[in-house]
BAMAR-911361 format. One record per residue (C-alpha): residue number from 0; x, y, z. Coordinates in steps of 0.05 Angstrom, whole numbers, plus 5000, padded with zeros to 4 digits. Layout:
BEGIN
   pos      u      v      w
   NUM      X      Y      Z
...
***
This chain:
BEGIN
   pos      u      v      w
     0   4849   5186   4523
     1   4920   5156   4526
     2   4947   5141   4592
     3   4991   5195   4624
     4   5047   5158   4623
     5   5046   5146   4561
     6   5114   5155   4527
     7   5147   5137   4590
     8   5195   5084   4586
     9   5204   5030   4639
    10   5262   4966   4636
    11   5234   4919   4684
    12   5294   4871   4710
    13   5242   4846   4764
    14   5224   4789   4784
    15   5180   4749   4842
    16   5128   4796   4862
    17   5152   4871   4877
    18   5190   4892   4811
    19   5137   4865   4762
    20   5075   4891   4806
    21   5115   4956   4805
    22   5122   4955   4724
    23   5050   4937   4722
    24   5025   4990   4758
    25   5073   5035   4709
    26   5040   5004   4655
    27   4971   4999   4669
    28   4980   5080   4669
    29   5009   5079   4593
    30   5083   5068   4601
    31   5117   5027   4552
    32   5136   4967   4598
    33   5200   4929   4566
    34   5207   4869   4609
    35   5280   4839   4622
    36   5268   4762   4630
    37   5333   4707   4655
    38   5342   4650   4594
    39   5287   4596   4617
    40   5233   4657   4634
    41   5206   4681   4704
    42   5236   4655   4754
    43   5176   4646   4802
    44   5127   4617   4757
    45   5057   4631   4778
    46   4989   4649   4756
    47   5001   4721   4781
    48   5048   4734   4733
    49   4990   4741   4685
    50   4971   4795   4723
    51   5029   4828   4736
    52   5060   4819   4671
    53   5003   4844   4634
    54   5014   4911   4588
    55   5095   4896   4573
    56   5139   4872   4517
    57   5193   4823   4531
    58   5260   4811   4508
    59   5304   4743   4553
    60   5371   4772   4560
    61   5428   4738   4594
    62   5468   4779   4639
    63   5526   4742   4641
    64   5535   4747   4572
    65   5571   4811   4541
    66   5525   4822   4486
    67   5460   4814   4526
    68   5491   4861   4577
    69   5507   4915   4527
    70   5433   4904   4504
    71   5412   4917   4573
    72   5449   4979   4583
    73   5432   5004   4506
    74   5362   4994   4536
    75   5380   5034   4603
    76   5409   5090   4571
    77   5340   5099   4530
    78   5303   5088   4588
    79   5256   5136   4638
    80   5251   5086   4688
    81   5292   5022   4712
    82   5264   4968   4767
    83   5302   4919   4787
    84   5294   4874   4852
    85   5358   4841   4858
    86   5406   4834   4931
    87   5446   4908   4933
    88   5508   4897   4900
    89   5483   4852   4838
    90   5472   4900   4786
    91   5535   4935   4797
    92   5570   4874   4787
    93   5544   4861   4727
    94   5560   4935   4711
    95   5490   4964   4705
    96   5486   4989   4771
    97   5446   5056   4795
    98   5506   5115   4794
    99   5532   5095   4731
   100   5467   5089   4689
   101   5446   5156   4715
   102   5516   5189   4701
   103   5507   5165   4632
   104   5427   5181   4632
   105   5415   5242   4676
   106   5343   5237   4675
   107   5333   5165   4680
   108   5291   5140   4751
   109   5327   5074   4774
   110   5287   5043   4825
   111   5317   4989   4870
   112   5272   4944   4912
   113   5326   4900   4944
   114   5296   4861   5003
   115   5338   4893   5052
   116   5381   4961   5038
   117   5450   4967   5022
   118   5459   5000   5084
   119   5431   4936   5124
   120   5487   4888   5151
   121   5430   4846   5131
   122   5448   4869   5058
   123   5465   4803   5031
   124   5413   4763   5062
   125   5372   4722   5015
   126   5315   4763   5022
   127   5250   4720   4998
   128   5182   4746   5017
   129   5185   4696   5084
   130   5244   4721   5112
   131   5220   4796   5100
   132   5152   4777   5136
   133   5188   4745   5196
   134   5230   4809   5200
   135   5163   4861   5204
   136   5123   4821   5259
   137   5077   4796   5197
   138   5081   4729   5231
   139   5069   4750   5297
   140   5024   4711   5348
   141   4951   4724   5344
   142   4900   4713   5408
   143   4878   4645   5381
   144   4953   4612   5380
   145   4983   4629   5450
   146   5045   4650   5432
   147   5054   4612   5363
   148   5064   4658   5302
   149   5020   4652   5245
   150   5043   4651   5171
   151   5003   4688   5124
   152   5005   4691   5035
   153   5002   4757   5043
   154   5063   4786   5011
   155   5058   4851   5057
   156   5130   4873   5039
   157   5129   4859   4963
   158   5062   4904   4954
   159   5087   4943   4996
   160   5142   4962   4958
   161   5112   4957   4896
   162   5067   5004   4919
   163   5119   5060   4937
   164   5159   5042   4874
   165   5096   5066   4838
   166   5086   5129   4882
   167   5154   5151   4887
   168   5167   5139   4799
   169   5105   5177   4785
   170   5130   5239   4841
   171   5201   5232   4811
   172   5168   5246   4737
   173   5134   5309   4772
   174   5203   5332   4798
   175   5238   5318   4735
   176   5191   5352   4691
   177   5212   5414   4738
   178   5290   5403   4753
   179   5305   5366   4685
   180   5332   5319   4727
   181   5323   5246   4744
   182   5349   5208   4815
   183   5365   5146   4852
   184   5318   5108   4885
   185   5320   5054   4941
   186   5260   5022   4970
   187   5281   4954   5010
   188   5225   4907   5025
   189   5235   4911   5097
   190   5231   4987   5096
   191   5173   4988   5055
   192   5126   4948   5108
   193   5141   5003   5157
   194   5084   5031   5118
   195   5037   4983   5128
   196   5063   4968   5208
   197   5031   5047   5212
   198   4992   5061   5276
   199   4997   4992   5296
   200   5071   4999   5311
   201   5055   5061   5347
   202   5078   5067   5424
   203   5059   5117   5470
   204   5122   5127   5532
   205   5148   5062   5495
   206   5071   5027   5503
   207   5019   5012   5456
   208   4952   5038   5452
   209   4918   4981   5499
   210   4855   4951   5476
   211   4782   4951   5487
   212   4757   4912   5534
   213   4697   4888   5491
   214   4707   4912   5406
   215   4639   4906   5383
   216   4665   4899   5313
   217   4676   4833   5302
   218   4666   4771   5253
   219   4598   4739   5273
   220   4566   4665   5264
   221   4505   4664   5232
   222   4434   4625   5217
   223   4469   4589   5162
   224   4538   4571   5184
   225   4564   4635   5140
   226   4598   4693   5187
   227   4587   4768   5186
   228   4641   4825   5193
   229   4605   4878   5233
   230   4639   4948   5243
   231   4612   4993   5298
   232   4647   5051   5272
   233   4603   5094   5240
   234   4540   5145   5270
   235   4487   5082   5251
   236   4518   5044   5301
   237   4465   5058   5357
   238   4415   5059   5316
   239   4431   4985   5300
   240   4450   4953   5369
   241   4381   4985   5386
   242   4342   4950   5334
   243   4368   4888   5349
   244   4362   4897   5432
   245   4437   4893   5446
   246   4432   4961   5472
   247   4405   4936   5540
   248   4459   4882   5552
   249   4509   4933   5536
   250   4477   4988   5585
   251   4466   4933   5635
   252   4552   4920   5643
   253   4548   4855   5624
   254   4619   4819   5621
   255   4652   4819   5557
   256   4644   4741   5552
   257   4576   4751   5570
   258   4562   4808   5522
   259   4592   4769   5461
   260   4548   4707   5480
   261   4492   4754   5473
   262   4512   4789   5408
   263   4527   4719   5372
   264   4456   4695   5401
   265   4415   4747   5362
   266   4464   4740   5303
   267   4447   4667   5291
   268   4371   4683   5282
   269   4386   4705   5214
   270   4423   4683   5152
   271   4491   4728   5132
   272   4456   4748   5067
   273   4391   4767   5111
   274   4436   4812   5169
   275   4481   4846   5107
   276   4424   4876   5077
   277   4385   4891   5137
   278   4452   4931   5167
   279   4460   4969   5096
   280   4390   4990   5102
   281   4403   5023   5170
   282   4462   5045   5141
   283   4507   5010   5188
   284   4572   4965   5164
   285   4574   4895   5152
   286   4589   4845   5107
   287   4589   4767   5089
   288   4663   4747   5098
   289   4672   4708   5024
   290   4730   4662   5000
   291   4775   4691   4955
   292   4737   4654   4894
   293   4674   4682   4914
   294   4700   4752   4902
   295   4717   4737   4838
   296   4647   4722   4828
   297   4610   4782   4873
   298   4578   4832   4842
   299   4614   4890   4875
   300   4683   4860   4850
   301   4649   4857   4771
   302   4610   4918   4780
   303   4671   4959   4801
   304   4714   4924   4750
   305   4768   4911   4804
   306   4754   4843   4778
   307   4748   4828   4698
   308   4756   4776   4647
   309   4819   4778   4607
   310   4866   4734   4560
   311   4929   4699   4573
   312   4977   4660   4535
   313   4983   4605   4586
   314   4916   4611   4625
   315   4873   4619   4575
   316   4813   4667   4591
   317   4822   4678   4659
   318   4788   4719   4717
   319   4832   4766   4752
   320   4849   4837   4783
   321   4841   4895   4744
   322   4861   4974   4748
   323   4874   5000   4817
   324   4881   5076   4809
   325   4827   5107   4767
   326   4835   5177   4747
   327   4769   5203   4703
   328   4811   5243   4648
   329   4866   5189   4627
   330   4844   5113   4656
   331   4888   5064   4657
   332   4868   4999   4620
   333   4896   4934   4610
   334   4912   4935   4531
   335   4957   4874   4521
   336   4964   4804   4562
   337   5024   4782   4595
   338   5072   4765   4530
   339   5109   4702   4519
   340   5182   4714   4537
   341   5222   4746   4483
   342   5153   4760   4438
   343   5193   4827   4420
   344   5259   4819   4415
   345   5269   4823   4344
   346   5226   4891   4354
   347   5259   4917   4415
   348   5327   4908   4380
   349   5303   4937   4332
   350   5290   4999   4364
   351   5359   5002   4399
   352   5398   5002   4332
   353   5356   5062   4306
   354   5375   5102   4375
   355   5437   5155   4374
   356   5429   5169   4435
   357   5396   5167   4494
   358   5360   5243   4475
   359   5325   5212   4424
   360   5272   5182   4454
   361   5219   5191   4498
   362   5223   5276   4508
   363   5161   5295   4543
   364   5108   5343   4511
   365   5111   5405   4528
   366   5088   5428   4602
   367   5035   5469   4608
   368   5024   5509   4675
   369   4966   5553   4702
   370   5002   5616   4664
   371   5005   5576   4599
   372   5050   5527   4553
   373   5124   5519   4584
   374   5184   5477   4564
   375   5225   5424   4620
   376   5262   5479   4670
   377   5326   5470   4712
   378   5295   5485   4787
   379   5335   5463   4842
   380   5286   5431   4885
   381   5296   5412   4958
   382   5228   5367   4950
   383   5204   5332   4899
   384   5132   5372   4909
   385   5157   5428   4936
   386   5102   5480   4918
   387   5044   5432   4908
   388   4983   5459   4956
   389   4936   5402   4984
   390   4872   5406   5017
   391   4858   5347   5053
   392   4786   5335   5089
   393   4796   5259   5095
   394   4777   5224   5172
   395   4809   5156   5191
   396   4861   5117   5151
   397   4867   5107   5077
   398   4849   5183   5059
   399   4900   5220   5113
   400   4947   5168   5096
   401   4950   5195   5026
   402   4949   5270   5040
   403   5012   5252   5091
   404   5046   5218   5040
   405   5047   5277   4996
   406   5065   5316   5050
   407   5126   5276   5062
   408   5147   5278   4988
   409   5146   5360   5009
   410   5078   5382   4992
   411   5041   5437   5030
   412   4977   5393   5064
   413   4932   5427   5105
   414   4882   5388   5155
   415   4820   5406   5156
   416   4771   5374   5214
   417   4708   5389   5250
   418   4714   5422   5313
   419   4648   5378   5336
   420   4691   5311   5349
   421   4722   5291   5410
   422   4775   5263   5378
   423   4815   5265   5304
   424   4828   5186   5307
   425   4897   5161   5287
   426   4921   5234   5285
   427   4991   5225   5311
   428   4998   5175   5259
   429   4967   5202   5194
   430   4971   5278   5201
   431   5048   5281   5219
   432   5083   5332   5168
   433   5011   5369   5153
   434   4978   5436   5176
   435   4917   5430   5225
   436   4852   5472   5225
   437   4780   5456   5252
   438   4730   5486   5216
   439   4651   5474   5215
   440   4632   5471   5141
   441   4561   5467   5167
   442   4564   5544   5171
   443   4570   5589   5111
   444   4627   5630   5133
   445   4674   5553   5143
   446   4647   5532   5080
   447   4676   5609   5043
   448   4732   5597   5080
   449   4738   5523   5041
   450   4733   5548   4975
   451   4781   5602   4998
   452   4827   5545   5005
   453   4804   5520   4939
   454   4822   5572   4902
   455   4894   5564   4946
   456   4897   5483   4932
   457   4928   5445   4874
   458   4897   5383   4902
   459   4835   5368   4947
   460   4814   5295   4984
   461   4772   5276   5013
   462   4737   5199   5023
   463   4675   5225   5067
   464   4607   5177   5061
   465   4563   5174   4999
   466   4527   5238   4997
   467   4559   5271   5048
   468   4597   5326   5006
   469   4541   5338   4951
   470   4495   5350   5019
   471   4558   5405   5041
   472   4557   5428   4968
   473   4637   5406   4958
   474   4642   5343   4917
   475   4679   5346   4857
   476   4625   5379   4810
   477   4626   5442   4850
   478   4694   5440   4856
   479   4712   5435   4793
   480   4662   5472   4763
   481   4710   5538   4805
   482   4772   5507   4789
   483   4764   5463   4727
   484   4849   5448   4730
   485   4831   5417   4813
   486   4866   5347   4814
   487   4802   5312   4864
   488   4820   5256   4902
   489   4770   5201   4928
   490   4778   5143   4967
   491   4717   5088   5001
   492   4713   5018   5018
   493   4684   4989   4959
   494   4688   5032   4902
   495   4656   5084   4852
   496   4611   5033   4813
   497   4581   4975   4831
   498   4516   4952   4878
   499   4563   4966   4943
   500   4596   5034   4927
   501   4550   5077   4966
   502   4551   5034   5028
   503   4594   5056   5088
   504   4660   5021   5111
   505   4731   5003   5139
   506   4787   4963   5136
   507   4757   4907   5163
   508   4700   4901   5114
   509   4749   4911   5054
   510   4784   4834   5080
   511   4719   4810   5092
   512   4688   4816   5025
   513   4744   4808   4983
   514   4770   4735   5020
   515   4824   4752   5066
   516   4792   4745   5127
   517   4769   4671   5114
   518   4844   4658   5080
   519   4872   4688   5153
   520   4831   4655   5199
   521   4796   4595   5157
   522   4741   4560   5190
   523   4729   4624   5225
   524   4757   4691   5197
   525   4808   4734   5229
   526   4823   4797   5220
   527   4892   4803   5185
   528   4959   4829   5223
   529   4957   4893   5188
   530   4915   4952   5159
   531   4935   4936   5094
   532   4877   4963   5058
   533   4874   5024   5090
   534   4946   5041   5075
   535   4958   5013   5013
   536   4891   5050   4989
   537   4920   5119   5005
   538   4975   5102   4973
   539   4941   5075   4914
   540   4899   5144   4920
   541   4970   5178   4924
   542   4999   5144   4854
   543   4939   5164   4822
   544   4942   5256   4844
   545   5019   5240   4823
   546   4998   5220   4758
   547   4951   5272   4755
   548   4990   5321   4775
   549   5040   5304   4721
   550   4986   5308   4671
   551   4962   5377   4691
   552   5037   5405   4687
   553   5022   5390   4612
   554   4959   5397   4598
   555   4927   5452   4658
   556   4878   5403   4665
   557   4849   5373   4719
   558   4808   5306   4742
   559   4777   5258   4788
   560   4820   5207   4822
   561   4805   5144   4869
   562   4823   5079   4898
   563   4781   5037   4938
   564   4793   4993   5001
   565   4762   4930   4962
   566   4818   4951   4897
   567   4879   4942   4945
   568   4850   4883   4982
   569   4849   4852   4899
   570   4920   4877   4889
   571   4949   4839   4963
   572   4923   4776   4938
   573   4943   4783   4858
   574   4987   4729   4862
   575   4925   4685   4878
   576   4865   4712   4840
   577   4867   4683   4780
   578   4806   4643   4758
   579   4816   4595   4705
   580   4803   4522   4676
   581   4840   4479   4726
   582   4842   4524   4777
   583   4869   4500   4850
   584   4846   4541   4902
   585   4903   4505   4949
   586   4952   4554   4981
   587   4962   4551   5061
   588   4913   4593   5101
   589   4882   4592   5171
   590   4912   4602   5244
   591   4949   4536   5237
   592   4988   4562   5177
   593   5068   4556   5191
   594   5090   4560   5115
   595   5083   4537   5050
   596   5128   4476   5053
   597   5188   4448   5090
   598   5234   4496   5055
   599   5195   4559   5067
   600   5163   4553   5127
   601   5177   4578   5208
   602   5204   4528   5257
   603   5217   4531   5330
   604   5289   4539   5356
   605   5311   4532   5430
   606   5296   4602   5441
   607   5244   4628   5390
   608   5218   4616   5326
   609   5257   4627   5249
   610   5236   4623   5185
   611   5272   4583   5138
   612   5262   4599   5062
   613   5316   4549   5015
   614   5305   4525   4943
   615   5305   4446   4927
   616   5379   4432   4943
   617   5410   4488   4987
   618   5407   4440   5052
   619   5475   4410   5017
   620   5506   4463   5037
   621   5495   4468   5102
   622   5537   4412   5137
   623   5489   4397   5199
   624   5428   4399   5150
   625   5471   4365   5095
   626   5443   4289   5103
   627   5364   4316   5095
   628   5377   4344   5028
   629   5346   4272   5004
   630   5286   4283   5040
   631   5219   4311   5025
   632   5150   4334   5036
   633   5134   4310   5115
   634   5190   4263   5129
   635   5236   4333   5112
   636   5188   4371   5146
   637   5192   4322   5212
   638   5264   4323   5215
   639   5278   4396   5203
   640   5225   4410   5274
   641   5270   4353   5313
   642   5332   4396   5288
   643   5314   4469   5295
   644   5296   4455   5361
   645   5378   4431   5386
   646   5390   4509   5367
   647   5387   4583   5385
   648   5354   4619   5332
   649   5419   4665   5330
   650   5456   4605   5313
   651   5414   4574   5261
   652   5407   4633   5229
   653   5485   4644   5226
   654   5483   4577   5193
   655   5438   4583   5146
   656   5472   4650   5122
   657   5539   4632   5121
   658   5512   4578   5079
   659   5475   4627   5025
   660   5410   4610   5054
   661   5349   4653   5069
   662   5322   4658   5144
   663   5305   4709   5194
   664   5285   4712   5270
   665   5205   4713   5276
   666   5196   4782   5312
   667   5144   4767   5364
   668   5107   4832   5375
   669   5105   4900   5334
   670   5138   4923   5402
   671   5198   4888   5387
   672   5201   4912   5320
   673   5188   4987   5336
   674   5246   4994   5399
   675   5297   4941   5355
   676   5361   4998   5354
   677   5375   4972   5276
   678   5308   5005   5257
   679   5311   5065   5297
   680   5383   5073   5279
   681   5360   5063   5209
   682   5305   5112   5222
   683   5247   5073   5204
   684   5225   5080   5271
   685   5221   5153   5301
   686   5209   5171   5370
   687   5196   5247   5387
   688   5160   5291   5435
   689   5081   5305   5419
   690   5045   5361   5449
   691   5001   5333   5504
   692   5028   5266   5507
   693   5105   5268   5508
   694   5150   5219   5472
   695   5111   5178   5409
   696   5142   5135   5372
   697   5122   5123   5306
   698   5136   5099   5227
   699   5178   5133   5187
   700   5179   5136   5099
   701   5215   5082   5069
   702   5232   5109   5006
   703   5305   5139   4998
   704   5313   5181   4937
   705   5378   5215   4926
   706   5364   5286   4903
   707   5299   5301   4936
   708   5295   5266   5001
   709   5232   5237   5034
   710   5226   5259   5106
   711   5167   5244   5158
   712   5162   5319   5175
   713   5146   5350   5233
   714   5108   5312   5300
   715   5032   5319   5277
   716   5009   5381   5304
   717   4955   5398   5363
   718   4886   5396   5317
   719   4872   5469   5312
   720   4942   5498   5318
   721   4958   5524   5252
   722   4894   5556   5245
   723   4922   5630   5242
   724   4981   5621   5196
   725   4928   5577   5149
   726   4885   5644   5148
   727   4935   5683   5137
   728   4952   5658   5072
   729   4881   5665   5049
   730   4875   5733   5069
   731   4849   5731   5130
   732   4902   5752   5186
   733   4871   5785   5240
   734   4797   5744   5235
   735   4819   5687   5277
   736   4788   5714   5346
   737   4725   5729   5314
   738   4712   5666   5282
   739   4725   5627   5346
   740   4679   5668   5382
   741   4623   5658   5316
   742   4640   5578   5327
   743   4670   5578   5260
   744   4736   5555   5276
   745   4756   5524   5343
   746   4833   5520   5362
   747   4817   5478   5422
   748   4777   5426   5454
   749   4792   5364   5403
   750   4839   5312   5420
   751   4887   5288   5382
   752   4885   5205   5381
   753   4938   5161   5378
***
């Protein structure tokens, strides 16, 4: 089958990492990918461009030329979708910018992923991935470093963004198909890692959640100098601390110093290898934390095909990431490398000359509904999925996080969770803007109330264990098999193929296996600043309904869709995985990390710490740094720590922009970031009352769109609350009382975690 966005048009003006991931991600699905390179090619020339360049044509166009402009905005005007990453402002200088493309193209998407929005005074701020970081608490302090941030590769607020840019283009398609219409979109960098800051970033009366006094998951030494990620979060935890005798120490008190002494003790009487298989066969979580090359080489990365072997142009045959979002019906595949620049220009203009106007290329078939074969309609919509039905039965991160996504895009989600748990964990971070209900679908009367909702639903998820929903007779054979048009999403930790996809796990496991852990933390993992893989996952998950979604509205059929923890782990580090001859496996990692250089790197001020991100020769133009632009490697490096340190970081970072260079405070805490007034004024960061708890603050969407806004809905509901208007709408007002007395449904008694 052909992708489903095939016949989709995207101009990709991006560059560095967000645009191009963005395009890729377009074109992995099918969309005709026309990449917009400067004279000279990329201008961040690295082995993830491979990747991220893959399934595109290019054409070099310069845009300070009149010709190659009016190429570029031939191109625009034929266009579905335009990305482009440049500062706000640039584009519409060079006369391409957002409201006049889409005044000449009504139903052209232009995507902007600036690094900070044009309604930042930060706006013209050279934006690079290290200034973004040090603006989101990426570099904050970690235990180990008392007080001293750490720098990470991870390019949190490029993926980030890429990542919405590819959720929000594939819900814009859905809205167009329906409104005729096209939109506006803005996605800054700094707003987009809002998404991944998530329940981290959330404060309680202005606090954080405080932490456990002893976290028995944990990265553990082993028998043969190799260390083990073990996750106590699952029902085979106490069945494992038992085998092993740690249940004793635990149940004697022991102090937490004490207690970890005794956990590492028993760990080291095995290899890593030995105490990953024993925990799978007891069903509990835990893997060997691997260097990135080592995933590139495991046979869970092969086996899923998150990893694959593919051909380059510069690389050669090379080893790298492969298709995150897999839908069953219309798979994505990677058809073409990464082309030379300007391999198509003579076919690309080509094209142009032929074109009349911008109607004459790429029309979308017909639609096809549940009632039959329709044609593009003119509905005013107030959402972009206003009317889509969801049924979401997902528990933790990754799968609520992609039900509450398409909930704030203006789908209808109802929550459904047992009434046997304490507590719905995370739930006044992932189920804000959704319905809640409890049901027990261990009894026959929840589960007929399920397929009730089934037959309601445009879209069910749900990312419970292996086995779990075939035992409750609801995984996606029996779904489907009553509603064959069912769009089925599916999210785990390692994915639907391979020797690991059965096996239990969190976000801690997906770092572990797939190298991020050992890049964070080096000698001895750590556990990265964020929940990347959880997040990025359901919204991986969320891309993927979108596009099936869109392919149901013109087909009326449905499929299976998932993502995997271990798949977004591969995409966060695509700008390193790539295996090849002469390969140098080099790039800054552990606790003692500060940068990547002298140029791009944090430094300590008087008061704080900055990061500083120049090119080779911007120092010139700052007069106090002026006399080190001769300088290099260390020596610069030794000079720049003696000078940042004569200086507030205010003051050095008033230099340094004034002077058209890139650098940001280092926030020190998500705390800081959360109550800074910019990004509550800028409503990134939300703060209202929560039944039970009072005032939460929380993330907030970071997508703006300009016809169908993105909002973060309503404060997530009391678990259980919405249970009567929920069975109202499947026909059964009035049976409420009796269920709760029958233990069906339960509108109380389950707490609502933070």
């Amino acid at each position: 089958m052909p992708g489903v966005l095939e016949g989709i048009r995207v101009i990709d003006f991006g560059q560095y990492i967000a645009g191009p991931m963005a395009a890729m991600l377009l074109g992995d699905q099918g969309a005709d990918v026309i990449r917009i390179d400067p004279p000279g090619g990329p201008r961040w020339n690295v082995s993830g461009n491979a990747t991220w360049n893959r399934n595109k044509r290019s054409i070099v166009l310069d845009l300070k030329q009149d010709a190659d402009r009016e190429s570029a905005r031939q191109l625009i005007a034929g266009a579905d979708v335009v990305i482009e990453n440049f500062r706000p402002g640039v584009m519409d200088r060079l006369g391409l910018g957002a409201v006049p493309m889409t005044e000449a193209n009504p139903r052209l998407i232009y995507c902007s992923l600036p690094g900070f929005g044009a309604d930042d005074p930060r706006a013209r701020v050279r934006a690079w991935e290290g200034v973004v970081g040090a603006a989101t608490g990426a570099y904050r302090a970690s235990h180990a470093t008392k007080g001293r941030p750490v720098y990470t590769v991870i390019p949190y607020g490029s993926a980030y963004a890429a990542f919405l840019c590819a959720v929000t283009v594939a819900i814009a398609l859905n809205a167009r198909a329906r409104s005729g219409l096209g939109q506006v979109v803005e996605i800054p960098l700094f707003d987009a890692t809002f998404s991944v800051v998530g329940a981290r970033g959330l404060l309680v009366n202005g606090k954080p959640e405080p932490e456990p006094e002893f976290n028995w998951s944990r990265q553990l030494p082993c028998k043969d100098g190799r260390w083990l990620m073990y996750v106590a979060n699952n029902k085979r935890f106490e069945a494992f601390i038992k085998v092993i005798g740690m249940d004793q120490w635990r149940d004697a008190k022991l102090p937490p110093n004490e207690l970890a002494q005794k956990f590492e003790q028993v760990m080291r009487t095995r290899t890593a290898r030995e105490w990953e298989d024993f925990i799978a066969d007891i069903g509990s979580e835990g893997v060997i934390c691997h260097t990135s090359a080592e995933w590139l080489k495991h046979p869970q990365a092969l086996g899923s095909k998150i990893i694959a072997d593919y051909d380059d142009p510069e690389l050669g045959r090379f080893r790298g990431p492969g298709i995150n979002a897999r839908l069953s019906v219309t798979p994505g595949s990677v058809r073409t490398p990464r082309p030379k620049p300007d391999a198509h220009r003579a076919e690309i203009l080509k094209e142009l000359k032929n074109l009349s106007s911008p109607q004459d290329i790429n029309l979308p078939p017909p639609e096809r509904g549940r009632a039959g074969v329709g044609v593009e309609g003119s509905e005013v919509l107030r959402s972009a999925l206003e009317g889509v039905k969801v049924v979401d039965l997902c528990i933790i991160l990754a799968g609520p996080t992609c039900g509450r996504t398409l909930a704030e895009f203006g789908a209808d989600v109802v929550k459904i969770d047992s009434p046997h748990v304490k507590t719905v964990l995370r739930h006044n971070d992932i189920n804000r803007a959704k319905r809640s209900i409890l049901i027990d679908l261990k009894t026959k009367e929840g589960l007929a109330i399920f397929w009730k909702l089934v037959d309601w639903a445009d879209v069910v998820l749900q990312n419970f264990r292996g086995g779990v929903a075939e035992r409750l007779g609801i995984d996606y054979e029996q779904v489907r098999a009553r509603r064959p048009d069912i769009v089925f999403g599916y999210m785990n930790t390692f994915g639907q193929f391979g020797p690991y996809a059965p096996r239990p796990g969190h976000e801690q496991l997906g770092q572990a296996v797939s190298g991020m852990q050992v890049r964070y933390g080096s000698a001895k993992p750590a556990t990265a600043p964020f929940a990347a893989n959880d997040y990025g996952t359901g919204l991986m998950a969320c891309y993927a309904v979108a596009l099936a979604l869109l392919h149901r509205r013109r087909t009326g059929e449905g499929q299976f869709v998932d993502s995997a923890l271990a798949y977004t782990a591969t995409m966060l580090q695509s700008a390193l995985l790539q295996d090849y001859k002469g390969k140098e496996w080099n790039e800054p990692h552990g606790q003692e990390a500060m940068g990547s250089g002298p140029l791009n790197r944090m430094y300590q001020a008087s008061d704080g710490w900055l990061f500083l991100a120049a090119r080779a020769g911007d120092l010139a133009r700052c007069a106090e740094l002026a006399d080190l632009a001769g300088l290099g490697g260390a020596d610069l490096e030794r000079e720049l720590e003696a000078r940042m340190r004569s200086r507030s970081v205010a003051a050095w970072v008033e230099l340094f922009s004034g002077a058209g260079i890139g650098a940001h405070r280092v926030v020190p805490s998500l705390v800081d970031l959360m109550t800074d007034p910019l990004v509550q004024a800028r409503g990134l960061a939300v703060t209202r009352d929560h039944e039970g708890f009072g005032p939460i603050t929380t993330t907030a969407p970071g997508m703006k769109l300009s016809r169908t806004p993105v909002t973060a809905g309503r404060p997530a509901a009391r678990p259980g609350s919405d249970a009567a208007g929920v069975l109202a709408e499947i026909g059964m007002a009035g049976e409420l009382e009796r269920l709760i007395r029958e233990r069906v449904i339960a509108v109380d008694g389950v707490k609502a975690g933070c």
